[in-house]
C-alpha positions in Angstrom: 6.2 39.0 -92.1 5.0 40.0 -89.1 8.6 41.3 -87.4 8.6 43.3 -90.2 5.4 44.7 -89.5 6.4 45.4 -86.3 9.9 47.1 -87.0 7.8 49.3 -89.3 5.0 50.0 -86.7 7.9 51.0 -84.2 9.5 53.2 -87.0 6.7 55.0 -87.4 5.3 55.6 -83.6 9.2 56.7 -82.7 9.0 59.5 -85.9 5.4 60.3 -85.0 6.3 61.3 -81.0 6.9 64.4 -80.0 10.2 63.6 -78.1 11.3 61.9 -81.4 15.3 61.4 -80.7 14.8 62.9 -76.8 13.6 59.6 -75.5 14.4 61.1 -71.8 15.2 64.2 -70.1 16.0 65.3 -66.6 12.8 66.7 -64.9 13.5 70.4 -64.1 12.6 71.1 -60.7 12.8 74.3 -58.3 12.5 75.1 -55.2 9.1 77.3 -56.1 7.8 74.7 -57.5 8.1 72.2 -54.5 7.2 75.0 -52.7 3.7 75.0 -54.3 3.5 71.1 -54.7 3.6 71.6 -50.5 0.8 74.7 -50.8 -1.3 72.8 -52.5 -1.4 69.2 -50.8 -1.8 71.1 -47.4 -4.3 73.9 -48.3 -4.7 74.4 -44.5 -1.1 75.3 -44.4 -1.5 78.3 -47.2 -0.3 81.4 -44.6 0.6 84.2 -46.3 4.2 84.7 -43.9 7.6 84.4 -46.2 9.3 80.6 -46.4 11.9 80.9 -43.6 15.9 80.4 -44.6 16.1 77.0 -43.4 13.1 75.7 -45.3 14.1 77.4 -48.4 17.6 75.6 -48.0 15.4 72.0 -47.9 13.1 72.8 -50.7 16.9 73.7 -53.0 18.2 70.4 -51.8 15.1 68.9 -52.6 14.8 70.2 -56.0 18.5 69.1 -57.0 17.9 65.6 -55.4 14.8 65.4 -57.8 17.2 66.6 -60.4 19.7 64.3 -60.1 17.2 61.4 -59.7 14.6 61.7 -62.0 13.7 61.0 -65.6 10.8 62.1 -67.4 10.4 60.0 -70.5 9.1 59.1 -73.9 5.8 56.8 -73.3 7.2 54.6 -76.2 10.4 54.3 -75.0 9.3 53.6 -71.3 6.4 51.0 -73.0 10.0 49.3 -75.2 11.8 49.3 -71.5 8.9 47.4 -69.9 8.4 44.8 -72.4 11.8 43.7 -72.8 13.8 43.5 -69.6 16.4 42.5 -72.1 16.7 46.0 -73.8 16.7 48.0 -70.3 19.5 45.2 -68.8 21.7 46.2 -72.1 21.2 50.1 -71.5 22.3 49.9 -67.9 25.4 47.4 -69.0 26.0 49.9 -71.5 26.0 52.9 -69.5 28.5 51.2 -66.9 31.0 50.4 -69.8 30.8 54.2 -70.9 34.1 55.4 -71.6 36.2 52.1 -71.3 38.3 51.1 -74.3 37.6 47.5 -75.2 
């Protein structure tokens, strides 16, 4: 009885979620943004003169690294991951058999 409890419980936190069926999503992040992150952890560092070229060109890479890196997530979802090494070991199985005939 109480699987079935459970199954119901997880039914109803997924439908309640606001990322219901968008469990994850790539972060979106720019180069302004970093930019800002930077202002703001070295307030010393706030001078008013324009970003130069070459720092511009590391925050962009930066930004597409964090892109291409990065998940943000659904706190259910990421809770489901930690408890059961099980389900995240059959997601990553799954994702390197994507697109194989079997």
């Amino acid at each position: 009885m109480s699987d079935v409890l459970n199954e119901a419980y997880g039914i109803v936190q997924c439908k309640e979620c606001p990322w219901y069926k968008s469990c994850v999503a790539p972060m979106r992040f720019t180069a302004e943004d970093i930019r800002r992150q930077l202002e703001s952890s070295a307030p010393g560092m706030n001078t008013p003169s324009p970003v130069d070229l070459s720092m511009q060109s590391l925050l962009s890479s930066m930004a597409t690294a964090a892109q291409n890196s990065l998940l943000e997530g659904c706190p259910v979802f990421i809770d489901r991951l930690r408890a059961n090494p099980n389900l995240a070991q059959s997601i990553k199985e799954m994702m390197r058999n994507w697109g194989k005939e079997e």
